[in-house]
VOPAGU-2260 file (C-alpha; in pm, 1 decimal, decimal comma):
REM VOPAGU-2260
SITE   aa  ch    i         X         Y         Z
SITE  UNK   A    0   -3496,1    4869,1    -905,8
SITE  UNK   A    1   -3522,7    4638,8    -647,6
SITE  UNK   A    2   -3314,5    4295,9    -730,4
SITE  UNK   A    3   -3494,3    3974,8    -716,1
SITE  UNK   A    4   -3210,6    3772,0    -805,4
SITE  UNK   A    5   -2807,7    3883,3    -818,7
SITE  UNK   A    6   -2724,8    3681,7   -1143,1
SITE  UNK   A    7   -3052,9    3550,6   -1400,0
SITE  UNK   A    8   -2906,4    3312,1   -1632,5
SITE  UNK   A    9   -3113,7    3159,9   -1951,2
SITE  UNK   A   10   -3009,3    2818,2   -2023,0
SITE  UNK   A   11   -2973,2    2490,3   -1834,9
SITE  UNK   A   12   -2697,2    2334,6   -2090,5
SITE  UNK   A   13   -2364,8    2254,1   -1951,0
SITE  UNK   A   14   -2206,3    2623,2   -1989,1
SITE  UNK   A   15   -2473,3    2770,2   -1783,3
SITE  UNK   A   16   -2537,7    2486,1   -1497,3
SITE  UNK   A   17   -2137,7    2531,3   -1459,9
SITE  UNK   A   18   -2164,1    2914,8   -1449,5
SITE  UNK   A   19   -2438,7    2913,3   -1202,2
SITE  UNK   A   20   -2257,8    2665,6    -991,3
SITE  UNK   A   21   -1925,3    2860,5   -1045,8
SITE  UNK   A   22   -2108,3    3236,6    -947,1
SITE  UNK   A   23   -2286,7    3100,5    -640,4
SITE  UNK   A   24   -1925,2    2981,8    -524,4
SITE  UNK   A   25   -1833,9    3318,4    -596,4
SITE  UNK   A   26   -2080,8    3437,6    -322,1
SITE  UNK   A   27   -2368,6    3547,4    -591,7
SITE  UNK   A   28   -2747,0    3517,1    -550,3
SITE  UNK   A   29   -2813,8    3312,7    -868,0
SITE  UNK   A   30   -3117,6    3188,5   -1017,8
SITE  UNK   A   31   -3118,1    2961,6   -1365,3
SITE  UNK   A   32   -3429,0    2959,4   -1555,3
SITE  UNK   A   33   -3424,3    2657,3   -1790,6
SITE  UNK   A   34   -3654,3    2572,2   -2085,8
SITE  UNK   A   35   -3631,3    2190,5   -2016,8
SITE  UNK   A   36   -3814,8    1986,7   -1776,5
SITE  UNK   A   37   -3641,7    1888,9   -1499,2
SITE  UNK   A   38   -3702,2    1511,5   -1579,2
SITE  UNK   A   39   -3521,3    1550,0   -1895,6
SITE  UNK   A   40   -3193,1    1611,4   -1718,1
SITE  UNK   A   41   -3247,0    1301,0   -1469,7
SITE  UNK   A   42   -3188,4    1008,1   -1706,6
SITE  UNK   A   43   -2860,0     800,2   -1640,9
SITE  UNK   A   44   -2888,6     557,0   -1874,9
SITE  UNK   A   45   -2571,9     539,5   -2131,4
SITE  UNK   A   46   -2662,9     705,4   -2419,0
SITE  UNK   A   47   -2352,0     768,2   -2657,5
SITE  UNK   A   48   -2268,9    1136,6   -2583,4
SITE  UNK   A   49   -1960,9    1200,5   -2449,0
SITE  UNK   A   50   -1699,9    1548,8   -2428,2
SITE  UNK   A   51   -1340,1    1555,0   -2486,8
SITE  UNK   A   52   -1249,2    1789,8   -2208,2
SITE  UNK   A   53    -908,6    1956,8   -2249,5
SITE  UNK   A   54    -684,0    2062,5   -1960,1
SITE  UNK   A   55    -854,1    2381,0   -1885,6
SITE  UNK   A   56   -1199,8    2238,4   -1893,7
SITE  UNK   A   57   -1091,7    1940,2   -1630,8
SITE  UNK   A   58    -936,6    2226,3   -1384,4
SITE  UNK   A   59   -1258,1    2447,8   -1437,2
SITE  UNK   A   60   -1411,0    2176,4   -1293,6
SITE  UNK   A   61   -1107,7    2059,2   -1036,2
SITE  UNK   A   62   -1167,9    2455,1    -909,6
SITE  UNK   A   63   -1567,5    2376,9    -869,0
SITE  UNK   A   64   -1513,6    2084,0    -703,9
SITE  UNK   A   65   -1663,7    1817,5    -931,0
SITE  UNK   A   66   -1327,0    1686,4   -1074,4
SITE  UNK   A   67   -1292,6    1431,9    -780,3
SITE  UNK   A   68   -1639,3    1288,2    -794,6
SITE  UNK   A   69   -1571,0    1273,9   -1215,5
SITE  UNK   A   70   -1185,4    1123,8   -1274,6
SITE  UNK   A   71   -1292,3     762,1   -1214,9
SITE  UNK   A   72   -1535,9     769,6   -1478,4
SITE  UNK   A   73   -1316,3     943,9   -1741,7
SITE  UNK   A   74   -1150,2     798,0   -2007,5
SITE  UNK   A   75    -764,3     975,5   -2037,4
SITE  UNK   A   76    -661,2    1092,3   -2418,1
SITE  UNK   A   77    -280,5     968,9   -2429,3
SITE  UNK   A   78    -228,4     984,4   -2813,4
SITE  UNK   A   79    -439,8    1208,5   -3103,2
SITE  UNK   A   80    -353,3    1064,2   -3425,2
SITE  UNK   A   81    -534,8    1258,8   -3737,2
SITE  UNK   A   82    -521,5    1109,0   -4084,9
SITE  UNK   A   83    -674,0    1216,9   -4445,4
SITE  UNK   A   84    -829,8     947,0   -4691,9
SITE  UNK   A   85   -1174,8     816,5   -4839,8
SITE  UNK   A   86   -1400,4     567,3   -4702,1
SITE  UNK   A   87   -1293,9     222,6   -4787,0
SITE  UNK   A   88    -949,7     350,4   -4880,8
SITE  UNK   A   89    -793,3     365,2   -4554,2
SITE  UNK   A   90    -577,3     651,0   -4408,4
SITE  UNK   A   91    -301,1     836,0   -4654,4
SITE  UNK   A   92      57,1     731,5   -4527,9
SITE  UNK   A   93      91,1    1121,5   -4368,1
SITE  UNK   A   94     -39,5    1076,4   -4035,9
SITE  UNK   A   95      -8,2    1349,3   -3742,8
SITE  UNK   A   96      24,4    1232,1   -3410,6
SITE  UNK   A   97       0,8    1403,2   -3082,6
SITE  UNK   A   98     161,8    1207,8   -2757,4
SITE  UNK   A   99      58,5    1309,7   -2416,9
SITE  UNK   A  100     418,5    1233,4   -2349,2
SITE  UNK   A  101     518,3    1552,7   -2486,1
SITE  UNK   A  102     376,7    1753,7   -2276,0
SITE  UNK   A  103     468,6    1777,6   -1879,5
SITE  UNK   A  104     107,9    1807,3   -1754,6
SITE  UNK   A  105       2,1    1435,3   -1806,0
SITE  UNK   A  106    -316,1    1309,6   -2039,9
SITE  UNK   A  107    -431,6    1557,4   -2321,4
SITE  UNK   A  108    -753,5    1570,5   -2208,3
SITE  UNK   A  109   -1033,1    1293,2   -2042,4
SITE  UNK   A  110   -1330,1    1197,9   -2229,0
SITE  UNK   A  111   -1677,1    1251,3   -2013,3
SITE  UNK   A  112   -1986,8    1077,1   -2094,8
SITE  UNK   A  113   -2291,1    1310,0   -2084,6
SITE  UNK   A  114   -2490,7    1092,4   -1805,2
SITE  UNK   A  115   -2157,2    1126,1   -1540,3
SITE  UNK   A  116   -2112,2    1525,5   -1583,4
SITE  UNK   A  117   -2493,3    1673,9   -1663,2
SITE  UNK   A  118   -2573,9    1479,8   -1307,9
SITE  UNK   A  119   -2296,9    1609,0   -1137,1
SITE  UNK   A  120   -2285,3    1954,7   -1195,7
SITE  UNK   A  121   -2698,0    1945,2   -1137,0
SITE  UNK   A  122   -2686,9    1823,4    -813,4
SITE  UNK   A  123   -2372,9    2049,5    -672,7
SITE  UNK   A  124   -2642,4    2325,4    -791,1
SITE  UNK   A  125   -2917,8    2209,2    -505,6
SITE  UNK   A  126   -2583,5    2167,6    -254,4
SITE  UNK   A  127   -2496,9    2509,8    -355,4
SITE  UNK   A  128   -2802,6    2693,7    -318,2
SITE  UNK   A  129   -2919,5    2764,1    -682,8
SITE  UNK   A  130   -3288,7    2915,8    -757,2
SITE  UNK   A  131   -3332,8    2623,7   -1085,8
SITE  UNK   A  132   -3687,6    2743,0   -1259,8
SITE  UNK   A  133   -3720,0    2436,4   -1492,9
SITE  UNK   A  134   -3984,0    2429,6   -1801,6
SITE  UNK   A  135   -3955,1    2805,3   -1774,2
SITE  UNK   A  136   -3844,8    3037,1   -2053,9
SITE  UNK   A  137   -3690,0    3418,2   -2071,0
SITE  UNK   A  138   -3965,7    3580,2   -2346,1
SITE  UNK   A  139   -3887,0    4008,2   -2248,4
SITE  UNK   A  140   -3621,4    4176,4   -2156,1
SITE  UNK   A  141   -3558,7    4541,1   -2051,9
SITE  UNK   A  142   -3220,4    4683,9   -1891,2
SITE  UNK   A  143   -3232,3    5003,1   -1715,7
SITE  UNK   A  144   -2935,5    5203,8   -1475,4
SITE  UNK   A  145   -3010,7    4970,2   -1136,0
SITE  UNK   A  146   -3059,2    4639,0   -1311,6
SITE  UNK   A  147   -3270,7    4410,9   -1568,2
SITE  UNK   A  148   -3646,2    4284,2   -1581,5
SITE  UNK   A  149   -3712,7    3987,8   -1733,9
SITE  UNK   A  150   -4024,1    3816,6   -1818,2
SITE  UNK   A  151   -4113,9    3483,0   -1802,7
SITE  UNK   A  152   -4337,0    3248,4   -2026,4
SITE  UNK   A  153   -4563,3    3216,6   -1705,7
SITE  UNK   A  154   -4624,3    3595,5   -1668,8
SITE  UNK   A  155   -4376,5    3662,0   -1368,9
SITE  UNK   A  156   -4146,7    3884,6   -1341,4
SITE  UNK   A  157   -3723,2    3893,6   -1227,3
SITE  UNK   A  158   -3514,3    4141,7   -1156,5
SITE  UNK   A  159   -3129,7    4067,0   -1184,8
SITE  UNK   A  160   -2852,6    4261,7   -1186,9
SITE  UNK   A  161   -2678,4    4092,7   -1469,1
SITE  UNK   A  162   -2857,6    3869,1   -1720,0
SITE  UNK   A  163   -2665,8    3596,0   -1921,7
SITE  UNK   A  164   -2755,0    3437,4   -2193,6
SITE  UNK   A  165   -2638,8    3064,2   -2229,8
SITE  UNK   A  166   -2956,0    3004,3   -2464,7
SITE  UNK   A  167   -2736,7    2830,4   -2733,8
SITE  UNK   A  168   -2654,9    2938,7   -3113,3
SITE  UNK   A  169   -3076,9    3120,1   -3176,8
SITE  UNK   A  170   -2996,4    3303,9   -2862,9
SITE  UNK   A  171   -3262,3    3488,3   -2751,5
SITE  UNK   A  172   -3137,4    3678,1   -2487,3
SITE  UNK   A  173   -2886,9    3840,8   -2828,6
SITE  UNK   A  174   -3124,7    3861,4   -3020,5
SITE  UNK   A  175   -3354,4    4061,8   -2735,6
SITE  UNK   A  176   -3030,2    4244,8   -2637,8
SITE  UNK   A  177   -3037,0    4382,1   -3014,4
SITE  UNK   A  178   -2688,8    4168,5   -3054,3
SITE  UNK   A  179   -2641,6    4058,4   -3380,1
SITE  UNK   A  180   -2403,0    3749,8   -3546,1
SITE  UNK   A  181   -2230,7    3668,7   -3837,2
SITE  UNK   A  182   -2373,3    3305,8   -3961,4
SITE  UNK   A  183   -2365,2    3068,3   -4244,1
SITE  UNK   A  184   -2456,7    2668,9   -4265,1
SITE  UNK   A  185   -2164,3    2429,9   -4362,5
SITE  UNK   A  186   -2409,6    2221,8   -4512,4
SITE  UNK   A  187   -2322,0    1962,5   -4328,6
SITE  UNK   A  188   -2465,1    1730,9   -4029,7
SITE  UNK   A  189   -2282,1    1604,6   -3723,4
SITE  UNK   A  190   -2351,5    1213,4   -3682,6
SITE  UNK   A  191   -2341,6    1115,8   -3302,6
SITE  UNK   A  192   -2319,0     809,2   -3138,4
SITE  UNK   A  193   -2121,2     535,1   -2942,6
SITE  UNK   A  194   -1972,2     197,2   -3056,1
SITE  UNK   A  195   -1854,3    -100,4   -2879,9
SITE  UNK   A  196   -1553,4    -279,0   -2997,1
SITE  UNK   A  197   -1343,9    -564,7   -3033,8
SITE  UNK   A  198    -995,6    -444,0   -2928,4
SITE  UNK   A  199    -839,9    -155,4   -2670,9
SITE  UNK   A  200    -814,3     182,0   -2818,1
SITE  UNK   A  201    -550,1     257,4   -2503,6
SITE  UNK   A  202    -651,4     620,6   -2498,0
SITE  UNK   A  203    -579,0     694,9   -2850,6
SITE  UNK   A  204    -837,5     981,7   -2997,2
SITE  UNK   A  205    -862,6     934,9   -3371,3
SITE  UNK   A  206    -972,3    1227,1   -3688,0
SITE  UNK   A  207    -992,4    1077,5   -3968,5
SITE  UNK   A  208   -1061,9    1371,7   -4241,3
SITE  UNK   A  209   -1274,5    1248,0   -4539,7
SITE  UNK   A  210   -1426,3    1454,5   -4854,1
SITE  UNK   A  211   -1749,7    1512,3   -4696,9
SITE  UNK   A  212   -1642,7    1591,6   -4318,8
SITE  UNK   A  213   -1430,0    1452,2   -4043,9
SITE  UNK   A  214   -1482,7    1166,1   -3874,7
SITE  UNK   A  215   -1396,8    1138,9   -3500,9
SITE  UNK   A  216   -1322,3     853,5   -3270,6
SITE  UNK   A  217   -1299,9     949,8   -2919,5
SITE  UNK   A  218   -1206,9     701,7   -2644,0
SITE  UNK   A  219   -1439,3     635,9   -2381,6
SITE  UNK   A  220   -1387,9     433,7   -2038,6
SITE  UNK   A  221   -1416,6      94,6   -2129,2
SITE  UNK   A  222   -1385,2     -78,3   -2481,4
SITE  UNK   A  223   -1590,0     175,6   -2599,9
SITE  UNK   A  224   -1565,4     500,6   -2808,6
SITE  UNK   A  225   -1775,7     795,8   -2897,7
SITE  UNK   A  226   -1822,3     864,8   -3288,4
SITE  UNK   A  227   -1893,6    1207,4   -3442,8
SITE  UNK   A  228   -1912,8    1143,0   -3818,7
SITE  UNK   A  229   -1940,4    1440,2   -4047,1
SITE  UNK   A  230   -2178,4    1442,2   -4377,7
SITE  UNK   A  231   -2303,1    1648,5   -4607,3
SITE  UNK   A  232   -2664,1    1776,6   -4472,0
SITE  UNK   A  233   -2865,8    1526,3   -4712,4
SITE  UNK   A  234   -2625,6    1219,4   -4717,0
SITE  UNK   A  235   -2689,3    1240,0   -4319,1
SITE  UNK   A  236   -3011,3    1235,0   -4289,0
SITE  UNK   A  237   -3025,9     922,1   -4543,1
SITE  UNK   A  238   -2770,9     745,2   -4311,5
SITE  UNK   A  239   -2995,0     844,8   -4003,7
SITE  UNK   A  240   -3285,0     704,7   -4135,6
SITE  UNK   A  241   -3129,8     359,1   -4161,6
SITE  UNK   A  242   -3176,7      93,7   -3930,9
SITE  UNK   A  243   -2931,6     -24,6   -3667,7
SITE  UNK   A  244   -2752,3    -241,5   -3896,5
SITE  UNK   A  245   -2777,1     -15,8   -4256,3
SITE  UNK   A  246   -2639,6     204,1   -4060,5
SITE  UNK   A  247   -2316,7      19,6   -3944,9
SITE  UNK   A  248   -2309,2     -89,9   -4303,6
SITE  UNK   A  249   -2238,7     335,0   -4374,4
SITE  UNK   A  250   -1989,0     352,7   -4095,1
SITE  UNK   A  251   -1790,1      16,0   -4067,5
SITE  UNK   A  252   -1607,3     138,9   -4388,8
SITE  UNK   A  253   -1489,5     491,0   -4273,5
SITE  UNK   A  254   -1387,4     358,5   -3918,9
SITE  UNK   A  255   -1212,8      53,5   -4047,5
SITE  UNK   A  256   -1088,1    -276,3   -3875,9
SITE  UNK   A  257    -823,1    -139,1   -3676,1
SITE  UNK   A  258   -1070,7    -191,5   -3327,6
SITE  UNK   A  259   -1233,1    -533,4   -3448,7
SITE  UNK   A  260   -1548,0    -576,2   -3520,1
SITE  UNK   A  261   -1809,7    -273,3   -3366,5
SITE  UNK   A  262   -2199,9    -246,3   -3241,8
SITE  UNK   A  263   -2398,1      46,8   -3158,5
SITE  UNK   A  264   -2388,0     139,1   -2822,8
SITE  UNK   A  265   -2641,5     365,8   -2698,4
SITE  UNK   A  266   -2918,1     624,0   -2885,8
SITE  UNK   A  267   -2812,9     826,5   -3261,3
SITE  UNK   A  268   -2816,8    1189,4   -3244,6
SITE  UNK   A  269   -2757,4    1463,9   -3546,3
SITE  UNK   A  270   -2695,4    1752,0   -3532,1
SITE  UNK   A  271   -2656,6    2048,7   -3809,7
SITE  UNK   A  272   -2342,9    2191,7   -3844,2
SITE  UNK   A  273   -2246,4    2587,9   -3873,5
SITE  UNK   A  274   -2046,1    2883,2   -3764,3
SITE  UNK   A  275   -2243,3    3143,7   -3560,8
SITE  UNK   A  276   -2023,6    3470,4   -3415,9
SITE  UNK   A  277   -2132,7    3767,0   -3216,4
SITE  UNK   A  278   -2066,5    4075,7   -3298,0
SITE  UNK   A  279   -2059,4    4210,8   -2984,0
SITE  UNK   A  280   -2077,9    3911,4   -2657,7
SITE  UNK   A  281   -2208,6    4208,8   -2390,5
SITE  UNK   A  282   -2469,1    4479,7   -2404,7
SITE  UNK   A  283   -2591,4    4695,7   -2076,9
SITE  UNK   A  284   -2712,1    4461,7   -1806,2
SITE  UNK   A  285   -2651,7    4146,7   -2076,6
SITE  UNK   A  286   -2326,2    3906,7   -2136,4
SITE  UNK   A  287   -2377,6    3573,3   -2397,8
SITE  UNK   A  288   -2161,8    3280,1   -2315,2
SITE  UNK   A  289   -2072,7    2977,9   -2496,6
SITE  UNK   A  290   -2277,7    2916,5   -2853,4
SITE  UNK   A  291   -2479,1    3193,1   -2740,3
SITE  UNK   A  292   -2152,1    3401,5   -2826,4
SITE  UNK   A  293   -1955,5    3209,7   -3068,6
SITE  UNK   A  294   -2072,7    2806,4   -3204,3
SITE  UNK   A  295   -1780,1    2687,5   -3411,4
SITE  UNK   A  296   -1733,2    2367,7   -3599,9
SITE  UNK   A  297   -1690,6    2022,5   -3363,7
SITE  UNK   A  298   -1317,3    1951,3   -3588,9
SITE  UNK   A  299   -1128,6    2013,9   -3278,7
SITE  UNK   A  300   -1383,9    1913,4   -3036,8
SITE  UNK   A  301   -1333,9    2238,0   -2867,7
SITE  UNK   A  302   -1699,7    2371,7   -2859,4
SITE  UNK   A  303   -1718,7    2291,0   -2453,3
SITE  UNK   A  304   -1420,0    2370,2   -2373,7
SITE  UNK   A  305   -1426,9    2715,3   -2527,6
SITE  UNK   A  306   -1770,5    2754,0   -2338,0
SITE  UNK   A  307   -1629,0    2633,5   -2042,9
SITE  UNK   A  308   -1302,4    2895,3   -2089,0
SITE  UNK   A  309   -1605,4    3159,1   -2063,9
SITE  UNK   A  310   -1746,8    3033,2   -1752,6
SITE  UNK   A  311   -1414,8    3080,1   -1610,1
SITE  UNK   A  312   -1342,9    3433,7   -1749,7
SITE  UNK   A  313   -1657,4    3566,8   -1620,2
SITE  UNK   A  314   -1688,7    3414,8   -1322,8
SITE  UNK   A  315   -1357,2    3586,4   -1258,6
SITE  UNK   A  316   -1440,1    3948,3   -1354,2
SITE  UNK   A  317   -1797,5    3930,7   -1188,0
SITE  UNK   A  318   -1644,1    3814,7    -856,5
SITE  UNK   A  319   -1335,1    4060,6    -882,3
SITE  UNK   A  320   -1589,3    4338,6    -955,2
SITE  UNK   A  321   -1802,1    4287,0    -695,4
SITE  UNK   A  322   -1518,4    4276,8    -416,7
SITE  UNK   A  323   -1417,2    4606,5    -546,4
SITE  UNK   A  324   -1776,1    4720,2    -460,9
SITE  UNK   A  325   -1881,0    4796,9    -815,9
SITE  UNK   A  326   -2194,1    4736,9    -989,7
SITE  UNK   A  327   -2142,6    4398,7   -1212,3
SITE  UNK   A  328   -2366,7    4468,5   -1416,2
SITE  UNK   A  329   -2202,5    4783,4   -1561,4
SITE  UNK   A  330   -2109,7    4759,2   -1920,6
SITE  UNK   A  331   -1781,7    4895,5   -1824,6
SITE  UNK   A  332   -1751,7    4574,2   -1610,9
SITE  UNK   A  333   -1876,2    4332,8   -1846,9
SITE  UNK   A  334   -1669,4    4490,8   -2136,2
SITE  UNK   A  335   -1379,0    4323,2   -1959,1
SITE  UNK   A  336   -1471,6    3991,9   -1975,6
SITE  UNK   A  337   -1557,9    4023,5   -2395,2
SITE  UNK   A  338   -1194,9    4199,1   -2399,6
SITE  UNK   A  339   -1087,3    3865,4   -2191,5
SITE  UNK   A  340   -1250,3    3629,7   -2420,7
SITE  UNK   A  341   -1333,6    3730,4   -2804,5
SITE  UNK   A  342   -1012,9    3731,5   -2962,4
SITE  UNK   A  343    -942,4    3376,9   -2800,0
SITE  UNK   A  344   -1297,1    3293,3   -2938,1
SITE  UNK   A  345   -1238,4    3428,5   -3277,7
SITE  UNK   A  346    -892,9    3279,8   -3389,2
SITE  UNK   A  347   -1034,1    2979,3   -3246,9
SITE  UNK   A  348   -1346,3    3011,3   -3510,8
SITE  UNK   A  349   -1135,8    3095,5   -3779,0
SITE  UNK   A  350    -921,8    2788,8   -3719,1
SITE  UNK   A  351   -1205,4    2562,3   -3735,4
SITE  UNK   A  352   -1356,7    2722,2   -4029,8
SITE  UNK   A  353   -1039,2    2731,8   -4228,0
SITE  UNK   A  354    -958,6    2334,8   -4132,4
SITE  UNK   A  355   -1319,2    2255,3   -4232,4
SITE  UNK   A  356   -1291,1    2400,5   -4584,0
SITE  UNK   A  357    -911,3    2251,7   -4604,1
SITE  UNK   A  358   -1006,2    1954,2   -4543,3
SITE  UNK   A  359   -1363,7    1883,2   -4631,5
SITE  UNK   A  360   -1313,9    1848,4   -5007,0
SITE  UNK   A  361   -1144,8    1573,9   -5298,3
SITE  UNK   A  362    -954,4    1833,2   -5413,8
SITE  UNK   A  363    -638,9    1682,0   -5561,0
SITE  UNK   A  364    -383,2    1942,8   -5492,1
SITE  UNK   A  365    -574,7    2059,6   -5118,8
SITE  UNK   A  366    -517,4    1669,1   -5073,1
SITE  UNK   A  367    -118,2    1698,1   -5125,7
SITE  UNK   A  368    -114,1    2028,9   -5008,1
SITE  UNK   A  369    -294,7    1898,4   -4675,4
SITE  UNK   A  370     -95,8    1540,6   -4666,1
SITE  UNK   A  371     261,6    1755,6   -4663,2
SITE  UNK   A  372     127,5    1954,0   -4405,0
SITE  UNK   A  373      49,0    1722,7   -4165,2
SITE  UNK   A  374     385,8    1480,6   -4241,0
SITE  UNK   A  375     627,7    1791,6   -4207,7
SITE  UNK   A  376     395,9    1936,5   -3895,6
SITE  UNK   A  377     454,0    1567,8   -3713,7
SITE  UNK   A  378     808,8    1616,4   -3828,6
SITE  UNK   A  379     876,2    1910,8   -3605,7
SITE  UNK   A  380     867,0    1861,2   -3216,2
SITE  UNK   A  381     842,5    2203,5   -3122,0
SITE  UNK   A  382     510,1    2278,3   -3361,6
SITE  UNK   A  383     365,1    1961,7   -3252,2
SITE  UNK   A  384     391,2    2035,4   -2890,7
SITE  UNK   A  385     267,6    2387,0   -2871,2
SITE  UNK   A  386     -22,9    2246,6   -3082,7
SITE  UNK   A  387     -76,9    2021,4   -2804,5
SITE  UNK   A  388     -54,0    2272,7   -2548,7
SITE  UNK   A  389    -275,7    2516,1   -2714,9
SITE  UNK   A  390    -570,5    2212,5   -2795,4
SITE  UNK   A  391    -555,3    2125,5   -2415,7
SITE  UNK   A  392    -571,6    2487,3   -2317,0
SITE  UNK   A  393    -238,8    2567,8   -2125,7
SITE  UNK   A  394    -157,8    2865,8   -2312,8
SITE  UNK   A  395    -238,8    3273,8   -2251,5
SITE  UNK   A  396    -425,3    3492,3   -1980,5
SITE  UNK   A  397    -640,5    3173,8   -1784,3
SITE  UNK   A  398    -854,0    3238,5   -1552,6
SITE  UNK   A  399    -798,6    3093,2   -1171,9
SITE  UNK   A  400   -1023,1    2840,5   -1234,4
SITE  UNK   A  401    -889,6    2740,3   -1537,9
SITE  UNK   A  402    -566,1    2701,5   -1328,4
SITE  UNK   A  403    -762,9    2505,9   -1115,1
SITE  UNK   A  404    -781,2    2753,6    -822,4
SITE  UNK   A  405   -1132,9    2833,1    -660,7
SITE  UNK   A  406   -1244,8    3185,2    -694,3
């Protein structure tokens, strides 16, 4: 089979922009086929969404080269403080708190607003000599011993010697690749948006852990900060169909006073809220990345970062595999990148699970057992720091670019 393309990637999301961007730095032909219009990735307006990047996820992108153009627009996370209560009750006296003083390597983490890092990592494509077929989607499939044909929506044809799929939770690119995941719906919703407020935060990222879900308060640059407020599925959508101000009304008394008075800043988003798991994240010709592989619960905010841990895994094994002069696309090859990256990806999924069903109940003696646990865990230096190091990514195998090396 003749190759048309080195790398085909489905998806245009963050996880595989960065993967295209981090491949073709790798020396990879690469060509990105993404169901969205172009135009839809263009806006720079401020629109609420923001990431908490850990550690590894600000290297990943030190190593591509985009950290530089980024750091003046991100807002450092100095302190995590994570409390358990009801709305209108306040915080229980057992608070958790995580001090980027702790640890040797500086802030926690940096919070990114969507409209800085979609831009940046789009246009470092063009610079970096990306194919980008926008409005275009993967629809058929078929690997063979020399490489994989894929078809488009439009009738035309690739061939690639490796196809990922970046294609989000309903992968397609799985689901063609006869991959199949383990699922279930938290019946809950993911409320997104930004506020403005009175008073500093000074860096300080805030989970508050309520009966129906967490509730999140991230710092952004400025006196600003990026909510994600947890419901159950039908209380959420009643909140999101509130105006401007009924909807305030919902919030003001889970985020308190403790930041002065707040206004909406920015659009409202939802977004439904469950555990998705491959059972296997390569088949011949095929590797998933990201939710494609493995979507876990926002608690820790470590969706991205885990995606982004997978950019730099198999970025890594394609490039070393290729300088060996063998054929990346071999299962054998891509085999080491799932033995890289699913145990990681599964203790991390069955730490978000478990603190989801801890936490997300009124259960009187989960509440004490949960309140004791997180005053004797702040009690205990040593815990608290490798917690830290472990939520901002510095520990096991990293990849170079999670070290912040170039391939």
């Amino acid at each position: 089979m003749g190759l048309d393309t080195d790398i085909l990637i489905a998806g245009g999301g963050l996880n595989g922009t960065t993967l295209a961007l981090a491949l073709a730095s790798g020396g990879f032909d690469v060509t990105l086929v993404d169901p969205a219009p172009a135009a839809a990735r263009a806006d720079d307006a401020f629109d609420g969404r923001g990431y908490a990047l850990s550690i590894l996820s600000q290297r990943v992108l030190a190593g591509l080269g985009l950290w530089e153009g980024l750091k003046d627009r991100a807002g450092p996370i100095l302190d995590i403080k994570v409390t358990d209560g009801r709305a209108g009750e306040g915080p229980s006296p057992f608070v958790l708190h995580f001090d980027h003083a702790e640890i040797e390597e500086g802030p926690m983490g940096y919070m990114v607003e969507d409209r800085h890092l979609r831009p940046a990592i789009i246009d470092a494509l063009s610079d970096a000599g990306v194919r980008q077929l926008d409005g275009r989607r993967i629809v058929a499939q078929e690997p063979s011993e020399s490489g994989i044909a894929a078809t488009l929506d439009d009738g035309a044809r690739l061939a690639a010697g490796v196809l990922v799929g970046c294609d989000g939770r309903m992968s397609g690119t799985a689901a063609r690749a006869g991959i199949r995941h383990m699922r279930w719906d938290y019946g809950q919703t993911a409320l997104v948006c930004a506020v403005a407020h009175e008073r500093s935060h000074k860096g300080t990222a805030h989970q508050f852990f309520m009966p129906a879900g967490p509730l999140a308060i991230l710092p952004l640059a400025g006196d600003r900060s990026s909510i994600v407020w947890t419901e159950t599925t039908d209380r959420a959508s009643e909140i999101q169909a509130l105006d401007d101000a009924g909807y305030l009304d919902e919030l003001r008394p889970r985020f308190g006073d403790f930041l002065g008075e707040i206004s909406l800043a920015g659009r409202r988003f939802t977004y439904p809220l469950g555990l998705s798991f491959a059972h296997h994240f390569v088949a011949p010709r095929v590797a998933l990345l990201g939710d494609a592989a493995h979507a876990v619960h926002p608690i820790a905010g470590q969706g991205l970062n885990a995606g982004l841990k997978d950019v730099a895994a198999l970025a890594e094994v394609l490039t070393e595999a290729r300088r060996r002069g063998e054929d990346v696309g071999r299962l054998d090859v891509l085999e080491r990148y799932e033995r890289w990256r699913r145990f990681d990806a599964a203790t991390l999924a069955l730490a978000t699970d478990t603190f989801n069903r801890l936490f997300s109940n009124d259960n009187p003696v989960l509440r004490m057992v949960r309140d004791l646990g997180l005053g004797a865990t702040n009690a205990l230096p040593r815990l608290r720091r490798s917690f830290i190091r472990e939520a901002a990514g510095l520990t096991g195998d990293l990849p170079r670019l999670a070290q912040g090396r170039p391939l």
